[in-house]
Residue, then its C-alpha position, 0 to 999 in steps of 0.5 A: x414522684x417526678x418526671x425524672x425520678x432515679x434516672x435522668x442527668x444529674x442536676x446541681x445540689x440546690x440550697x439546703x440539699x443534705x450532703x448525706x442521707x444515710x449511707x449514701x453521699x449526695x452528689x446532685x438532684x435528679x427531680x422533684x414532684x409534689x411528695x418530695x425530691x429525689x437526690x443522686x446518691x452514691x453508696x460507699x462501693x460507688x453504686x449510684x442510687x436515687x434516694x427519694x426524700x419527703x418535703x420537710x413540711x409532710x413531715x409534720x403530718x402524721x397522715x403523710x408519714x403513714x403512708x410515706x411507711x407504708x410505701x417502703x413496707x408495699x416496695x418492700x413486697x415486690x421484685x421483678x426483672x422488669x421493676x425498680x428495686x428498693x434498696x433502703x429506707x427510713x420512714x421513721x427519720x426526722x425527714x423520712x427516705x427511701x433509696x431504689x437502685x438507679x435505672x439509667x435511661x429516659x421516662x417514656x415521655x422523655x423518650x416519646x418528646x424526643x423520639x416519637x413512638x416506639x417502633x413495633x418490635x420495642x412495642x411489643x417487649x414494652x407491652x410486655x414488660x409492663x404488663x409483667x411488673x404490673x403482675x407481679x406487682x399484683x401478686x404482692x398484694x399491692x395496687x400501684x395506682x400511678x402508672x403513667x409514662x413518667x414512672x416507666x424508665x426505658x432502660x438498657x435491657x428493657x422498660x422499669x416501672x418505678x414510684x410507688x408513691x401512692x401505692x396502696x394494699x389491694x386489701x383495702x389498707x391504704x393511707x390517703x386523704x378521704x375524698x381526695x382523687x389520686x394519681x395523674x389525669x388522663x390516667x386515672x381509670x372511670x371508676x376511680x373518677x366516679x367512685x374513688x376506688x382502685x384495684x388492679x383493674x385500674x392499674x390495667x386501664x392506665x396500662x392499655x393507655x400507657x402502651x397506647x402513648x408508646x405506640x402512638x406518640x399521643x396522649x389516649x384521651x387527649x390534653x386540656x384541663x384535669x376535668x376536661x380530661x376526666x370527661x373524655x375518660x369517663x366516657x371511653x373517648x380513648x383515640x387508638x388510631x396507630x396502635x398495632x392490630x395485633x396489640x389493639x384488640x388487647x388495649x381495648x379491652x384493657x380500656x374497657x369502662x367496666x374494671x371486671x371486662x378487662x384482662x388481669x395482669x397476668x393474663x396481659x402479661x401472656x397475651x403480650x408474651x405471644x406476640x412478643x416471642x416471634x419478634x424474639x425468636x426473629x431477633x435471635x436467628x442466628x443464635x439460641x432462642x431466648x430462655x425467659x420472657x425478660x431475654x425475650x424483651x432484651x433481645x428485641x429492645x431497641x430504644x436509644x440510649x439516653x444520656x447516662x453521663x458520670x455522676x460527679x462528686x462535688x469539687x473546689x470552684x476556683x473563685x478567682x474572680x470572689x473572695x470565697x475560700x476553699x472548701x471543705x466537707x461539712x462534718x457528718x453530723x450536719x446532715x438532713x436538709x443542711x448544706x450538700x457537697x462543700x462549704x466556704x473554710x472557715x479561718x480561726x476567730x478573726x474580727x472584721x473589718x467593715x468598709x471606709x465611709x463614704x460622704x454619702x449614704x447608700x439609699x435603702x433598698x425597695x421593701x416590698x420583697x419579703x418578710x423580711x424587714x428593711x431598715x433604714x441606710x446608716x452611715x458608719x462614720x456617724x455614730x448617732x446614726x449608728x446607734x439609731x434604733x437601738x433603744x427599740x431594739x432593732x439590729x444596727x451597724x453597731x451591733x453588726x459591728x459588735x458582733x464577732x465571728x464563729x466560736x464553738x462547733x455548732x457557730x461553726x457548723x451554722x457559718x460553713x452551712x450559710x457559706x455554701x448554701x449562699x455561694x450556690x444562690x449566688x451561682x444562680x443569680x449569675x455569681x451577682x452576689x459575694x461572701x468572704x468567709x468572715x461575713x457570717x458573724x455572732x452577737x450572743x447577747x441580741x440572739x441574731x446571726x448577720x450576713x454581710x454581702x455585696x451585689x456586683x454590677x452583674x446582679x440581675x435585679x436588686x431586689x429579686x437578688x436580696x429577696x433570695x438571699x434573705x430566704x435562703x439565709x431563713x432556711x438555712x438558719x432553721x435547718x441547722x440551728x432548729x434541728x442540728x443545734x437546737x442548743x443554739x439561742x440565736x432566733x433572728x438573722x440580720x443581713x447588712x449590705x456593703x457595697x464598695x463606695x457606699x455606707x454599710x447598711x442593714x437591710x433585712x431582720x427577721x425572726x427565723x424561729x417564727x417565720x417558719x414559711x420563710x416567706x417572700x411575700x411582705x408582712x403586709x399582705x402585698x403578695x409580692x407587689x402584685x396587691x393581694x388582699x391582706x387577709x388571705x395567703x395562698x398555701x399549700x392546702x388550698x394549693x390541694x384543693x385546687x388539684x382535685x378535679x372540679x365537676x362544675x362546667x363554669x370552672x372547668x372552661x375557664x381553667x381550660x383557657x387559661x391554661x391553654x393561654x398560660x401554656x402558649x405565652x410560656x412556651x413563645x418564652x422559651x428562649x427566655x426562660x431557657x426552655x428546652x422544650x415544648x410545655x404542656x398540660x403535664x408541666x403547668x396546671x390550673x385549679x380552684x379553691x373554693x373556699x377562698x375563692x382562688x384560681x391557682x396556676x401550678x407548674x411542675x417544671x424544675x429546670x427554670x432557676x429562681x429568675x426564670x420562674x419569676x418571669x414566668x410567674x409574672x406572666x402566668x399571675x397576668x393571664x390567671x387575674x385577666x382570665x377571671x376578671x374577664x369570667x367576673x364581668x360575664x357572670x356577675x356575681x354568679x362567678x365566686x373566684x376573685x383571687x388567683x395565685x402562681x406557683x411552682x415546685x421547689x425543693x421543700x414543696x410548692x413555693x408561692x410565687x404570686x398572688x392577687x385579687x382580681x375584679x378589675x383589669x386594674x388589679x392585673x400584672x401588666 
């Protein structure tokens, strides 16, 4: 489901992450893909564990959870030495998970990016092994049907094929979408492009491709768009210059474009066995020969060890420099997508002192980040101003001053929740924002939650800073209080700034209970400023649409240059962006919706923080609107896409990031 999937280096717990899953503690990400997020995990003997959660949104979609099920009941079905074992699971929990063993060592890509090819001998042990799990795989009576380099883990002993995200029965019971391709291009066998069907024999396609790439360094069928791709598939363009001879004959036949012309697992698995055991018996000279085709594998595997540092439990911050207090761990009661690791202590129920007015009030700030509502500034000395408002209804400085701090466990639970989830925002603006623990405060009659803050001189950027707060506030106040304290009758978060200097002034309200999106984008339809239509939103289900595979020329060459030009503005920012390595078309993808005529850009890279990904999406929103205005003026009216949205993977889904119209190159981000 990631690039990453259970091995890898462990990430920071991101806002929202659960502090426990079951019987493991998550201590970390280690990725996250369109399916979900994989968290660290450690069991109560200390055995680490990737345990895989489904995005909260799938979980609403009874289609999504059959098939979440039926991935546990086939990786149930299937052991083998050369295969990730599951270890538990619960499809059935309000956010579904499943845990496999933790495989220490990079991804094939991982390895390829960084190393190059796989030299002969690890070839051949990796042909092998493959093709080994692949057959037994099969003889459980599944179909892996997403075999690719970022699902085959180069570990200690050997390779792992990992994910069976969207594994079905090879009798034919499967779980997805009518029409929809899955899988990965590029990896996708030709009679699944043409007709939709997948067998063993696909998998064996995508595995002729997959030893070639170890063996090469190179893509088989090339880079470019997902339909520009799909072309050279279809039509058996697969470039195997540097595959060993020996190896060769056996690719070839594997990439074969009729399914019944290439070799069963089983009888790959023997032909790469043969090759295999004279390197082993090679290997293994001075000693007794191997015994069974893993020790065969073993003993010729000769792969650098990836990074495999300690997974380390979270720990108390020294906040000398913030007037955050202490920690502790959340109770266990809030679990499953609250708050991960520690959380600001709470003191008892104390008041709250708000700061000195000053003579001048504090200008409010820019409105355009987010459904949030910006209110006006108000003085705290002048009581008119104070109450100004109130007769509508609308949070003030009165009643955030009226309101009162935590009472009872599950106030408690929401403070701790919004305290931590806050603090970890403000380690990724570059600790630009400050909490103390008496800024989560309760007004019981209005129903409304505030969070008072303050934004230092390192805040980088006013707005982007309080737009991500205001989120994360959304976020945290629908997990804990919707689904861990439903008893709860707060509906509306109310954020009010205080700066030293300045007046107090509430600046964000919104009602948490009907904006189940948390959007960033204003109520008005701006898109993030960058002038979207009023009646259209990008979402996830045109997002989907997008991912499948256009046959129309016109959209595939325009989806191809403005990838290309996408890939090569975001990879000249690298330094910027904190890049630490060369993007291509596996992390950024271009798609359309036809029914609302949109271009969507989607990146499936999760290294960049939130600033990072705005400035790459406001690259990308530039490139994407210019590429179809430029396509609109060359067609007429003949060229239908005239919106275009930016995206990229977070930690509950696809977040929309920009999106706009496109006509003339004045609608266009500069």
């Amino acid at each position: 489901m990631s690039e990453n999937g259970p091995s890898g280096r462990v990430r920071p717990a991101r806002p929202g992450d659960p502090a426990r899953i079951g019987p493991y503690r998550i201590v970390g990400r280690l990725g996250a893909g369109g399916m979900g997020t994989v968290h660290a995990g450690v069991a109560a003997d200390g055995m680490r564990v990737a345990v895989k959660v489904i995005h909260p949104e799938q979980t609403q979609d009874p289609e999504f959870r059959a098939r979440f099920r039926r991935e546990v009941e086939l990786s149930s079905r299937v052991t083998g030495p050369h295969l990730v074992p599951l270890l538990a699971a619960d499809p059935d929990a309000p956010t579904p998970w499943l845990a496999t063993a933790f495989v220490p060592g990079p991804a094939l890509n991982q390895h390829v990016a960084a190393h190059g090819p796989l030299d002969e001998g690890s070839l051949y042990a990796f042909a092998a092994a493959t093709a080994q799990a692949l057959a037994a795989i099969h003889a459980a009576g599944v179909v892996h049907r997403d075999v690719k380099p970022q699902n085959v883990l180069l570990a200690p002993a050997g390779p792992r094929v990992l994910d069976f995200g969207i594994a079905h029965a090879a009798d034919g019971t499967s779980v997805t979408r009518t029409g929809v391709t899955t899988g990965t291009p590029g990896w996708i066998s030709p009679e699944q492009y043409r007709a939709g069907t997948a067998g063993p024999a696909g998998d064996m396609f995508a595995w002729g491709a997959l030893v070639a790439y170890a063996g090469t360094g190179r893509l088989p069928f090339g880079t470019g768009a997902p339909d520009v791709v799909a072309f050279r598939v279809m039509s058996g363009e697969a470039d195997l210059a540097g595959v060993p001879a020996p190896l060769r004959a056996l690719v070839e036949k594997a990439l074969a474009q009729e399914p019944g012309d290439r070799p069963p697992a089983t009888e790959a698995a023997r032909e790469c066995a043969a090759l295999l055991a004279s390197q082993a018996t090679q290997a293994a000279s001075a000693g007794p020969p191997p015994a069974t085709a893993a020790d065969m594998v073993a003993a010729v595997w000769d792969v650098p060890a990836g990074e495999d540092p300690a997974w380390q439990l979270p720990s108390d911050r020294s906040r000398s420099k913030k007037r955050l207090v202490g920690a502790v761990v959340l109770a266990a009661g809030v679990v499953g997508g609250l708050a991960g690791g520690a959380a600001a202590l709470l003191p008892g129920d104390t008041g709250h002192a708000a700061h000195a007015s000053s003579s001048t009030p504090a200008s409010p700030p820019p409105s355009s980040a987010g459904s949030v509502r910006p209110s006006a500034s108000v003085a705290k000395g002048d009581t008119a101003a104070r109450q100004k408002g109130a007769d509508s209804g609308a949070a003030t400085v009165l009643s955030w001053e009226e309101a009162r701090a935590a009472q009872g466990a599950g106030e408690h639970d929401v403070a701790r929740a919004v305290l931590h989830d806050e603090g970890s925002v403000a380690q990724e603006l570059g600790d630009g924002a400050d909490f103390t623990p008496d800024d989560v405060r309760f007004h019981p009659s209005r129903r409304e939650v505030y969070l008072s803050y303050r934004l230092t001189s390192d805040a980088s950027g006013t707005m982007y800073a309080e737009t991500e707060i205001a989120r994360n506030m959304c976020l945290t106040m629908r997990d804990v209080v919707l689904r861990l304290h439903p008893e709860l009758t707060y509906r509306t978060y109310v954020m009010v700034r205080e700066d030293p200097g300045s007046d107090p002034q509430v600046t964000w309200a919104d009602d948490f209970v009907t904006n189940s999106a948390c959007r960033s984008a204003a109520d008005d339809g701006a898109g993030d400023g960058t002038g979207a239509s009023q009646d259209w939103q990008p979402d996830e289900d045109g997002l989907g649409q997008a991912m499948i595979p256009s046959t129309d020329g016109a959209e595939i060459r325009v989806a191809d240059g403005a990838a290309r030009k996408i890939i090569a503005a975001t990879n000249g920012m690298r330094q910027s962006l904190g890049t630490d390595r060369v993007l291509g078309n596996n992390e950024i993808k271009v798609g359309f919706d036809p029914a609302n005529s949109a271009m969507y850009v989607w990146s499936d890279y999760v290294e960049w923080n939130e600033q990072q990904v705005g400035s790459w999406a406001d690259v990308a929103a530039g490139k994407a609107c210019r590429a179809l205005v430029s396509e609109r003026q060359s067609a007429g009216s003949a060229w239908p896409y005239t919106r275009y949205a930016v995206a990229e993977i977070g930690g509950s889904g696809y977040l929309m990031i920009r999106w706009g119209t496109a006509t003339t190159p004045a609608d266009c981000p500069a």
